[in-house]
ROZA-622846 format. One record per atom (N, C-alpha, C): residue in three letters; chain; atom name; x, y, z. Coordinates in steps of 0.05 Angstrom, whole numbers, plus 5000, padded with zeros to 4 digits. Atoms other than C-alpha are relative to their C-alpha. Layout:
<recs>
+------+-----+------+------+------+------+
! type ! mol ! atom !   c1 !   c2 !   c3 !
+------+-----+------+------+------+------+
!  ALA !   A !   CA !    X !    Y !    Z !
...
+------+-----+------+------+------+------+
</recs>
This chain:
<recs>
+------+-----+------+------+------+------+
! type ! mol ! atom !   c1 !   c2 !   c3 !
+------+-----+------+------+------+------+
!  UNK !   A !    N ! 5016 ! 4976 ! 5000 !
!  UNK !   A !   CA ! 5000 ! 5000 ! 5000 !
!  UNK !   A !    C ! 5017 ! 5025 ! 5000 !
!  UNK !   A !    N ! 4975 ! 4980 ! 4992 !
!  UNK !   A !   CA ! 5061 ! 5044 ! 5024 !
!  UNK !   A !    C ! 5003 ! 5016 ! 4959 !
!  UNK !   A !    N ! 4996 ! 4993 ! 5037 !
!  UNK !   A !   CA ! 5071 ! 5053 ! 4929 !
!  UNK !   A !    C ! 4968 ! 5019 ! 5003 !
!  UNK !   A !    N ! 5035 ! 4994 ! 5007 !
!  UNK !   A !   CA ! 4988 ! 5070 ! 4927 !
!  UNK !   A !    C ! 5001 ! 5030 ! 5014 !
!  UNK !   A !    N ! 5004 ! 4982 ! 4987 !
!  UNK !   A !   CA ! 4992 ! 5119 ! 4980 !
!  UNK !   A !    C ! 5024 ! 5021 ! 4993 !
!  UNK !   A !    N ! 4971 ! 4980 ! 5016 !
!  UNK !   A !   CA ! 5058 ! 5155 ! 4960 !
!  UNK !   A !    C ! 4988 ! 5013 ! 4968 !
!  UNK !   A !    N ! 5009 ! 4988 ! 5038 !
!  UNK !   A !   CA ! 5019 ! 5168 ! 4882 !
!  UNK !   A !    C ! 4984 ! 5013 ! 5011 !
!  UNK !   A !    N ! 5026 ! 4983 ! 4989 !
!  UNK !   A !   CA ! 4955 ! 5187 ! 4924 !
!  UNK !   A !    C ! 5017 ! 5031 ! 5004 !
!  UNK !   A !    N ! 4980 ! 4975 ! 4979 !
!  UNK !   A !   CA ! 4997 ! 5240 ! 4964 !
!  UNK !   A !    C ! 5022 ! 5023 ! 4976 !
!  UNK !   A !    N ! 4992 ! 4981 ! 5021 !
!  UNK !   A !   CA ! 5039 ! 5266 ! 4908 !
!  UNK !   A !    C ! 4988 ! 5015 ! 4978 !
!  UNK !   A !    N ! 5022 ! 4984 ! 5016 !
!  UNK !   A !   CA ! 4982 ! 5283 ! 4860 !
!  UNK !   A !    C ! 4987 ! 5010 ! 5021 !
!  UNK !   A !    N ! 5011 ! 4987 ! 4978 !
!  UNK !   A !   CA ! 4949 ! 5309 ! 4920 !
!  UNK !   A !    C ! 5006 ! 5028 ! 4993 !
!  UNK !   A !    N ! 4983 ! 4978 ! 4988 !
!  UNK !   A !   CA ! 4998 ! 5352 ! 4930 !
!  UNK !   A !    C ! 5003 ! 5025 ! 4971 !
!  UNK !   A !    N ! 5004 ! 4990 ! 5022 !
!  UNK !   A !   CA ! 4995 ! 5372 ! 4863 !
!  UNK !   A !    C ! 4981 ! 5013 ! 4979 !
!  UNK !   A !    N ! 5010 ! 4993 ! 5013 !
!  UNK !   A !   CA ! 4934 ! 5378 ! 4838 !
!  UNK !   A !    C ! 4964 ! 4997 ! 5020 !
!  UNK !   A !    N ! 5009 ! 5001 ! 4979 !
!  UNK !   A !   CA ! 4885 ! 5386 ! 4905 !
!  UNK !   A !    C ! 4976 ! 4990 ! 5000 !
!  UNK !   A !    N ! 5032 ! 5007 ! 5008 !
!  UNK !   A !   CA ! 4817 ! 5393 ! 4874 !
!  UNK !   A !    C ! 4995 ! 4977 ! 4983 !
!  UNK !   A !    N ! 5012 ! 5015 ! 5011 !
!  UNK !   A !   CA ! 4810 ! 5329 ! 4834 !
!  UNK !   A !    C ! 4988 ! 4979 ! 5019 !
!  UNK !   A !    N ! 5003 ! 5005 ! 4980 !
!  UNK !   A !   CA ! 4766 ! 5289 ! 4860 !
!  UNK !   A !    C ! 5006 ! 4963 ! 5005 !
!  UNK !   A !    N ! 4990 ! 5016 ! 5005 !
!  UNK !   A !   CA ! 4773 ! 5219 ! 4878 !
!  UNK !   A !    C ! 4994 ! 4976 ! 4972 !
!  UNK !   A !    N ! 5017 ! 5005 ! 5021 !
!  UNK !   A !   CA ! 4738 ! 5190 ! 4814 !
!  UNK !   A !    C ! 5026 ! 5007 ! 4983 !
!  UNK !   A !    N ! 4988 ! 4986 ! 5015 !
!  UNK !   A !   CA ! 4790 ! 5233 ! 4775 !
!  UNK !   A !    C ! 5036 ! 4996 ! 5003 !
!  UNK !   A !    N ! 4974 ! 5011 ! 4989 !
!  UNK !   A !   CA ! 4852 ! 5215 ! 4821 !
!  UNK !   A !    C ! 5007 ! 4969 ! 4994 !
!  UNK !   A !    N ! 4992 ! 5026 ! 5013 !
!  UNK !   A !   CA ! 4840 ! 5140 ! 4804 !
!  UNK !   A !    C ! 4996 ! 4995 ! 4966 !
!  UNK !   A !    N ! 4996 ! 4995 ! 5030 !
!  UNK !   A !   CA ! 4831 ! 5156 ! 4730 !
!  UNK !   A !    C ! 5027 ! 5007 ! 4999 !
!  UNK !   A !    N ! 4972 ! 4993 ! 5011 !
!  UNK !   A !   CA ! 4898 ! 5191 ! 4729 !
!  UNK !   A !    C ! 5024 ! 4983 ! 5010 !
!  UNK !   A !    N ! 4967 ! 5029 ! 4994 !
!  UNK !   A !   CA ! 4942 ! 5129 ! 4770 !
!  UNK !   A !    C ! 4985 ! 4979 ! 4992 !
!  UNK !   A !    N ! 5003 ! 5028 ! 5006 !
!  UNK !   A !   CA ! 4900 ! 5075 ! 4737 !
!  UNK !   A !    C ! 4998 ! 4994 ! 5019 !
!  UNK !   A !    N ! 5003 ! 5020 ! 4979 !
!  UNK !   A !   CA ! 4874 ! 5054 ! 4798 !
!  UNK !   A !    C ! 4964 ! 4999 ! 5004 !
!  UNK !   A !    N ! 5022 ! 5000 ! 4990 !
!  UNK !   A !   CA ! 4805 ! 5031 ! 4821 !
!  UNK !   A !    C ! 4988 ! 5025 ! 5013 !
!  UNK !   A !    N ! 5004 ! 4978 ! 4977 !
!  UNK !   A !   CA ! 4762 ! 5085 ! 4851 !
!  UNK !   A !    C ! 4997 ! 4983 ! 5034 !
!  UNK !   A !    N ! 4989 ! 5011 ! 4989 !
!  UNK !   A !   CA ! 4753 ! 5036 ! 4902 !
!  UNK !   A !    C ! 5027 ! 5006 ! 5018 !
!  UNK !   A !    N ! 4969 ! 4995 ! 4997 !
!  UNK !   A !   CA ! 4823 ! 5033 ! 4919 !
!  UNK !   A !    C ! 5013 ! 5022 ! 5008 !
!  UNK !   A !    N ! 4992 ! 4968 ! 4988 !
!  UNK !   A !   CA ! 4834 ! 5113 ! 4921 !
!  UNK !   A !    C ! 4975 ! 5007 ! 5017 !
!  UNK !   A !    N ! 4999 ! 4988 ! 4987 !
!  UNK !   A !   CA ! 4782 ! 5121 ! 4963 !
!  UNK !   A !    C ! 5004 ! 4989 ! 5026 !
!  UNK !   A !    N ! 4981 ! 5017 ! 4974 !
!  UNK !   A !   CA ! 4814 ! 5066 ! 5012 !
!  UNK !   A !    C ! 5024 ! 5014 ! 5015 !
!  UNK !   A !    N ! 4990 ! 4989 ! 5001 !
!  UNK !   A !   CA ! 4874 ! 5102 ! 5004 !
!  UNK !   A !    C ! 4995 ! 5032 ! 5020 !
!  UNK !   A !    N ! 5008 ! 4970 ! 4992 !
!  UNK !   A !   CA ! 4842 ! 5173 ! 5023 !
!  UNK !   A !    C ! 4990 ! 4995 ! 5026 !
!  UNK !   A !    N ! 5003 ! 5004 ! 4969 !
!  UNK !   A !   CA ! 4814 ! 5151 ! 5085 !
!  UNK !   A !    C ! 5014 ! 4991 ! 5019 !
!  UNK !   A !    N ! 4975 ! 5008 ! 4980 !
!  UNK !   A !   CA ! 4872 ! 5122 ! 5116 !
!  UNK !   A !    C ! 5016 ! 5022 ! 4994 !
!  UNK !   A !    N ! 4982 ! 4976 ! 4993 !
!  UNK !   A !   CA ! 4913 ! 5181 ! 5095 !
!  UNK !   A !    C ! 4978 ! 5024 ! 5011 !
!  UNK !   A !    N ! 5007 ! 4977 ! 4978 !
!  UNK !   A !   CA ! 4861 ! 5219 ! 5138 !
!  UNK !   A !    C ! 4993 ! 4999 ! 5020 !
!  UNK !   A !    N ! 4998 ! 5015 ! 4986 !
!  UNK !   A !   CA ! 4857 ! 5169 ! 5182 !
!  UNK !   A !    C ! 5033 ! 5014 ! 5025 !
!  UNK !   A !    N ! 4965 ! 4990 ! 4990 !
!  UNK !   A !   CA ! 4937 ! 5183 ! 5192 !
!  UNK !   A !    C ! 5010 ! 5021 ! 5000 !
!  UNK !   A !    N ! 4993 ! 4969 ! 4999 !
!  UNK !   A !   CA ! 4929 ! 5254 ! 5190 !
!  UNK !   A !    C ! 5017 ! 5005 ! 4976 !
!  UNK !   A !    N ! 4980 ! 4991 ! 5017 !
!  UNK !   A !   CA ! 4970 ! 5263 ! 5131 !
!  UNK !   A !    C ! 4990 ! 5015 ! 4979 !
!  UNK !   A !    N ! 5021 ! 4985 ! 5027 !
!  UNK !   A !   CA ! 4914 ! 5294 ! 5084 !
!  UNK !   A !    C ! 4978 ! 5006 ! 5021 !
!  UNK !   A !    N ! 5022 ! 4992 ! 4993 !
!  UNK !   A !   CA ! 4860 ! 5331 ! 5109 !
!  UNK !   A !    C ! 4974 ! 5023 ! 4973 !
!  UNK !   A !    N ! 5019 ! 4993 ! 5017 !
!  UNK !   A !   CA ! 4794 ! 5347 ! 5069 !
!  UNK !   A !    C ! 4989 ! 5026 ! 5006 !
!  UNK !   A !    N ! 5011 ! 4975 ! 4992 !
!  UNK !   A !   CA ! 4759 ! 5409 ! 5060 !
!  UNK !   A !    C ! 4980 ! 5000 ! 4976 !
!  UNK !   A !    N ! 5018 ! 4999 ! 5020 !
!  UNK !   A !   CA ! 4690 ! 5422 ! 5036 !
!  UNK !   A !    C ! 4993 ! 5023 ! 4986 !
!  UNK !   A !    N ! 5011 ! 4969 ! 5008 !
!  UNK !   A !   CA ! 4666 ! 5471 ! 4989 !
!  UNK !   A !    C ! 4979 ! 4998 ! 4982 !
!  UNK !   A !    N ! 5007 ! 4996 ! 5019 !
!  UNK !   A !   CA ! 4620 ! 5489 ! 4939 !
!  UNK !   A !    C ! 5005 ! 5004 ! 4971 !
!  UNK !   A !    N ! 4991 ! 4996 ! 5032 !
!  UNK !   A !   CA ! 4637 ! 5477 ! 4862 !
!  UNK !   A !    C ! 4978 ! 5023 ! 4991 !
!  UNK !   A !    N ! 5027 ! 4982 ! 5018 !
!  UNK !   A !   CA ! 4597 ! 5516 ! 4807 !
!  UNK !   A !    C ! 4986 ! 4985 ! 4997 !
!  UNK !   A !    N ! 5023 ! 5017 ! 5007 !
!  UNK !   A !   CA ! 4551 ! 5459 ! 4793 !
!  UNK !   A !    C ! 4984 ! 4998 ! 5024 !
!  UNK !   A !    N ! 5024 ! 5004 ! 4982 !
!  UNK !   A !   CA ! 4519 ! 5476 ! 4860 !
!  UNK !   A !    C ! 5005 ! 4972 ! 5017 !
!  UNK !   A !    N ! 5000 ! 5030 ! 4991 !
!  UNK !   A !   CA ! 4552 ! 5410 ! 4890 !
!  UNK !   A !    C ! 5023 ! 5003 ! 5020 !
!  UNK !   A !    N ! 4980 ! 4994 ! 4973 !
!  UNK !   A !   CA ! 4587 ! 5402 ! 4954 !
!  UNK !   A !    C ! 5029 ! 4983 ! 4986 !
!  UNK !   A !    N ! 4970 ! 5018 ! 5001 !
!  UNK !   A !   CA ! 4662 ! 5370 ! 4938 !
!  UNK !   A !    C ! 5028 ! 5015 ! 5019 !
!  UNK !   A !    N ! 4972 ! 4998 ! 4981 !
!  UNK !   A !   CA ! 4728 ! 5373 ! 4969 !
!  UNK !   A !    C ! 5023 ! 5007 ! 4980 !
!  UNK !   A !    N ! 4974 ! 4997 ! 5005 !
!  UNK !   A !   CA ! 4798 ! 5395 ! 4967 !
!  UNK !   A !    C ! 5021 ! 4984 ! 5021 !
!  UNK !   A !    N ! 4989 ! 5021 ! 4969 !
!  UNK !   A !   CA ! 4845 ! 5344 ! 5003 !
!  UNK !   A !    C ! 5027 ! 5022 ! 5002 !
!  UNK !   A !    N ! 4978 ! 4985 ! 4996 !
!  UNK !   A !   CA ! 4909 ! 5389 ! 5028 !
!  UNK !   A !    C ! 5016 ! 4980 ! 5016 !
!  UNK !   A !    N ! 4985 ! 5023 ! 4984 !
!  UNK !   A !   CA ! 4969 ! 5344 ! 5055 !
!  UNK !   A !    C ! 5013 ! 5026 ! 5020 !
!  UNK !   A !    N ! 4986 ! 4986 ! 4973 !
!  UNK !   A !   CA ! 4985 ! 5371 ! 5130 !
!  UNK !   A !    C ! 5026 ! 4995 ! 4998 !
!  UNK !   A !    N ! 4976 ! 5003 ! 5006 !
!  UNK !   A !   CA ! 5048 ! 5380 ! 5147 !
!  UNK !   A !    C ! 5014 ! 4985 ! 5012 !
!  UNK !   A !    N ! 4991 ! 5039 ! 4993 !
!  UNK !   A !   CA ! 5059 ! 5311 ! 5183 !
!  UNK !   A !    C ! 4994 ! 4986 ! 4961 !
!  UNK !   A !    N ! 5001 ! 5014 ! 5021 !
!  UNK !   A !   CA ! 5038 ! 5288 ! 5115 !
!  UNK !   A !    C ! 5012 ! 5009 ! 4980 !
!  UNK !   A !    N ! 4984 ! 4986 ! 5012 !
!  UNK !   A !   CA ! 5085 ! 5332 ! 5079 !
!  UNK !   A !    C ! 5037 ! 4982 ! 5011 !
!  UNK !   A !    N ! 4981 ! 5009 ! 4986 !
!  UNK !   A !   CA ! 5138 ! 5302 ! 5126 !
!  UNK !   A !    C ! 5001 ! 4968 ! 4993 !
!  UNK !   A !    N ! 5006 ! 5031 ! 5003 !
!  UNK !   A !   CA ! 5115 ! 5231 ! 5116 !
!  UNK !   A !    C ! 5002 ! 4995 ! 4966 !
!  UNK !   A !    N ! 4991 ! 4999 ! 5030 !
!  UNK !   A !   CA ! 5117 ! 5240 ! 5037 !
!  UNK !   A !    C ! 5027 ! 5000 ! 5000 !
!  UNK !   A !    N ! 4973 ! 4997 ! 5001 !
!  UNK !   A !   CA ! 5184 ! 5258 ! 5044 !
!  UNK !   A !    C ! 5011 ! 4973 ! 5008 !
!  UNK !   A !    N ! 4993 ! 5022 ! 4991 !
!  UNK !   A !   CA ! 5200 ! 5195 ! 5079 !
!  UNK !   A !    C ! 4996 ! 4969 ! 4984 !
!  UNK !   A !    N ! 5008 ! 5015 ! 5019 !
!  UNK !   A !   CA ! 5161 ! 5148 ! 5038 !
!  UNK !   A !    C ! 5015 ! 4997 ! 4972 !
!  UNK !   A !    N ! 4978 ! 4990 ! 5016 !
!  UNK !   A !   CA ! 5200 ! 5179 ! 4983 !
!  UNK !   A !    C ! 5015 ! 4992 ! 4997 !
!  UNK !   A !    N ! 4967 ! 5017 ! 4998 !
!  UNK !   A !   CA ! 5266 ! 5163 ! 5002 !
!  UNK !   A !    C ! 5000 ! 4972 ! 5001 !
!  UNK !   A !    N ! 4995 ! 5023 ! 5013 !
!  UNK !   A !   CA ! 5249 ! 5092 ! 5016 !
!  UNK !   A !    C ! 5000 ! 4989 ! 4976 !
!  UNK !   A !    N ! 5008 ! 5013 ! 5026 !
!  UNK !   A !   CA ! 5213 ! 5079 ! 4956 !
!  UNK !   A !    C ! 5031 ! 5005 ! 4976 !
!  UNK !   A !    N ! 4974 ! 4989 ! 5024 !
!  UNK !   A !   CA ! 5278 ! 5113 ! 4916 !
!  UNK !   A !    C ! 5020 ! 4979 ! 5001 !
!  UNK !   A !    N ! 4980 ! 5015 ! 4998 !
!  UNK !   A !   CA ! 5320 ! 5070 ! 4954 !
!  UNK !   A !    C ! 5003 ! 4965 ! 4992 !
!  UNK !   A !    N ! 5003 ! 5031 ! 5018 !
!  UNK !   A !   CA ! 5287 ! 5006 ! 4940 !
!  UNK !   A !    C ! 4995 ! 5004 ! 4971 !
!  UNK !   A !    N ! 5000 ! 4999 ! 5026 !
!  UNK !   A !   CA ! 5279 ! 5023 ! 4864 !
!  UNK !   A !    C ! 5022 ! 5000 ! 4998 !
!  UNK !   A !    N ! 4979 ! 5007 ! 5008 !
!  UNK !   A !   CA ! 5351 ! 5033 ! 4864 !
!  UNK !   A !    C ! 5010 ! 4976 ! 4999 !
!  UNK !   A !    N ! 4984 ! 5026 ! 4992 !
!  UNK !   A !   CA ! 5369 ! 4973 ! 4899 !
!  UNK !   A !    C ! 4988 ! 4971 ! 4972 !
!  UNK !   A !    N ! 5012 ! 5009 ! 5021 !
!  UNK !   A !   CA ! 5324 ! 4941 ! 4848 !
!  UNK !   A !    C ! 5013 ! 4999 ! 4975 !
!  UNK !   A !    N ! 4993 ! 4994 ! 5036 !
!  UNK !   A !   CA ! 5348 ! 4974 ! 4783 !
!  UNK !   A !    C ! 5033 ! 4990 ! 5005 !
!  UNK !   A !    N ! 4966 ! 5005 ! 4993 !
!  UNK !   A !   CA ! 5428 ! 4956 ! 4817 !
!  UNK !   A !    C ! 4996 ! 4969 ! 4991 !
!  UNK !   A !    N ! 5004 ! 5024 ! 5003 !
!  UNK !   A !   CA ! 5396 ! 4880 ! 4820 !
!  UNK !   A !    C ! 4998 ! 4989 ! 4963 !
!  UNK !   A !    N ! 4999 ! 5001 ! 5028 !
!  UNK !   A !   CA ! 5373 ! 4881 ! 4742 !
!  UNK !   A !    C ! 5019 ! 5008 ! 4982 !
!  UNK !   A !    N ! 4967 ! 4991 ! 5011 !
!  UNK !   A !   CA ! 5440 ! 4916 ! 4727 !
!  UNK !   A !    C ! 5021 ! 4972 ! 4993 !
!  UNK !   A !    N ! 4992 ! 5023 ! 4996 !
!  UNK !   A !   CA ! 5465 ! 4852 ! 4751 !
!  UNK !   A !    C ! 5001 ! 4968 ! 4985 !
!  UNK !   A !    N ! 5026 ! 5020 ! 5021 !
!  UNK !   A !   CA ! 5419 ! 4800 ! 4721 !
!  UNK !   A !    C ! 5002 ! 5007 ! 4970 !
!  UNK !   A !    N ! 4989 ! 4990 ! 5028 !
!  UNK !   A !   CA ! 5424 ! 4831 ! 4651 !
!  UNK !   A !    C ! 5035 ! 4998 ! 4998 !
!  UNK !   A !    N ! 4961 ! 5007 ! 4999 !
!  UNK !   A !   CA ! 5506 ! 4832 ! 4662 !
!  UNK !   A !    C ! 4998 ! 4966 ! 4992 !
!  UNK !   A !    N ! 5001 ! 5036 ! 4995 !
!  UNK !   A !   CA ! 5496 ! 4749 ! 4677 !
!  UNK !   A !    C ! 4992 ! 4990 ! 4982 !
!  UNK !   A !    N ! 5019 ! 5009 ! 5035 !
!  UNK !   A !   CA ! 5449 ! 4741 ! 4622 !
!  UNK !   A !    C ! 5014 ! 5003 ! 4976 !
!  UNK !   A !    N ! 4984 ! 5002 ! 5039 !
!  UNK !   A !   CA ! 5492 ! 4763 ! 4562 !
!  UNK !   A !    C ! 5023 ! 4993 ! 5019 !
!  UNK !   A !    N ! 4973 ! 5022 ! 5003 !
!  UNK !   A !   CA ! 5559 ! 4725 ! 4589 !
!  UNK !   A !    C ! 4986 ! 4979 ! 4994 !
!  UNK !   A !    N ! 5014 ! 5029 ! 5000 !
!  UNK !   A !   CA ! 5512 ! 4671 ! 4594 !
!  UNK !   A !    C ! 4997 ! 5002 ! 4968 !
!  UNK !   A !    N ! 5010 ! 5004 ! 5041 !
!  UNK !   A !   CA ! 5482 ! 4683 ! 4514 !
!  UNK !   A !    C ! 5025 ! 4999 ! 4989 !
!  UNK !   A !    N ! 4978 ! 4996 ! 5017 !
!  UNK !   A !   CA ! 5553 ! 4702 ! 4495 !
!  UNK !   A !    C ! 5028 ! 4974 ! 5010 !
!  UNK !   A !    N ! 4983 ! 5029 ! 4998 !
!  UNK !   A !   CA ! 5591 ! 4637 ! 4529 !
!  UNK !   A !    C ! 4982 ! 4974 ! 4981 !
!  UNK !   A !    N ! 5014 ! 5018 ! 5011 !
!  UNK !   A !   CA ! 5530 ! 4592 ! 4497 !
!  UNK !   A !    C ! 5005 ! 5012 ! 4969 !
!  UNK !   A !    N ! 4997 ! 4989 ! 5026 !
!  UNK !   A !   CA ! 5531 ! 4631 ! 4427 !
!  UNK !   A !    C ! 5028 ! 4998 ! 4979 !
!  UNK !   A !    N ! 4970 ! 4989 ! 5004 !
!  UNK !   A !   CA ! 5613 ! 4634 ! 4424 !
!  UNK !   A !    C ! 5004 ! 5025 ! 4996 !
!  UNK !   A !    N ! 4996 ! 4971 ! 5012 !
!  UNK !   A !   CA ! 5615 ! 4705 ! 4434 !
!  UNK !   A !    C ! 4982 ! 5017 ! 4974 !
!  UNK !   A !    N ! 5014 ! 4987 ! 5026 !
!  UNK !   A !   CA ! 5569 ! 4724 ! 4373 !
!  UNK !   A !    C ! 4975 ! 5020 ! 5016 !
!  UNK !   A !    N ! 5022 ! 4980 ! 4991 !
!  UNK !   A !   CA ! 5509 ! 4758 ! 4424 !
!  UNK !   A !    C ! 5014 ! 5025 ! 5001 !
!  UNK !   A !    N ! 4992 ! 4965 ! 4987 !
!  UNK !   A !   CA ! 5504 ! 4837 ! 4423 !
!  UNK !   A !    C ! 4994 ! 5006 ! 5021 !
+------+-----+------+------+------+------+
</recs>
């Protein structure tokens, strides 16, 4: 969930008034899902809602990330960076292994 909530939170942060309907259209995710998401991050204080009036005469929200949840982005962040690196270091690896491997089976002929 830690991935789900880190996309929630950065489009959040970005683009306040969509609503959740429009937030799981733009990560491909279930609405479902984002508004699972949205309640646990207001659950965990890290987003807080605010109601207003659109022009269509219809009550909706603006979610704003507090600044525990500004702080907690940040954090989320760095792990997630750090495991994608450690990741992309692993397939660095794996791809290395892979063509000695094609190019000891081939005699040297793989590019």
């Amino acid at each position: 969930m830690e991935e789900a909530h880190l996309k929630v939170l950065r489009l959040i942060e970005t683009r306040p008034h969509l609503t959740q309907r429009e937030v799981a259209r733009e990560l491909g995710m279930s609405l479902g899902k984002v508004n699972y998401c949205v309640q646990a991050l207001i659950e965990k204080g890290w987003i807080k809602a605010r109601n207003f009036r659109n022009n269509k005469n219809k009550l909706s929200y603006v979610y704003l990330l507090t600044p525990h949840g500004i702080e907690q982005k940040a954090a989320i962040t760095l792990h997630f960076l750090r495991r994608k690196m450690e990741e992309y270091e692993e397939l660095k690896k794996e791809i290395k292994d892979l063509r000695r491997e094609v190019d000891q089976n081939s005699g040297g002929k793989a590019q």
